[in-house]
C-alpha angles and dihedrals in degrees: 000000000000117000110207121226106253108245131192119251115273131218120203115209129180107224119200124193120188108232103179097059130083101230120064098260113173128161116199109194117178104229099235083049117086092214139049134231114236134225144188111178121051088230096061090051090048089049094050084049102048087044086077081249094256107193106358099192107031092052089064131350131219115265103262094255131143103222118051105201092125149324128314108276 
C-alpha cells in the first residue's frame, strides 16, 4: 500500500496582465470565483500571490461592471 503525502488544499487562479498598455493593468480570478480581483502595481499582484491568495473574491470584489477589459479608471 502507498500512503499518499498530505498535502494542503490548493486553489487554482487565472491570472491576466495586460501587456499592450502603458500602465501595469492584471486581473487575478480563482477559478471556482465568478469575478476577478483587479491590480495596478506589480507589487500588489505579487503580494496577493505570495500571500498564499486566501479568499480571492471575498478580500476584494470586482467593480460591478459589465465589461471586464480592465480595472476601474
Amino acid at each position: 500500500m502507498v500512503l499518499e503525502p498530505a498535502v494542503e488544499p490548493s486553489q487554482l487562479f487565472l491570472v491576466r496582465v495586460w501587456t499592450s498598455s502603458p500602465e501595469f493593468r492584471a486581473s487575478v480570478r480563482a477559478v471556482d470565483e465568478p469575478e476577478p480581483r483587479w491590480f495596478t502595481t506589480p507589487a500588489e499582484l505579487a503580494l496577493f500571490l505570495a500571500s498564499g491568495a486566501p479568499g480571492a473574491a471575498a478580500a476584494s470584489p470586482a467593480p460591478d461592471r459589465a465589461d471586464h477589459d480592465g480595472p476601474p479608471r
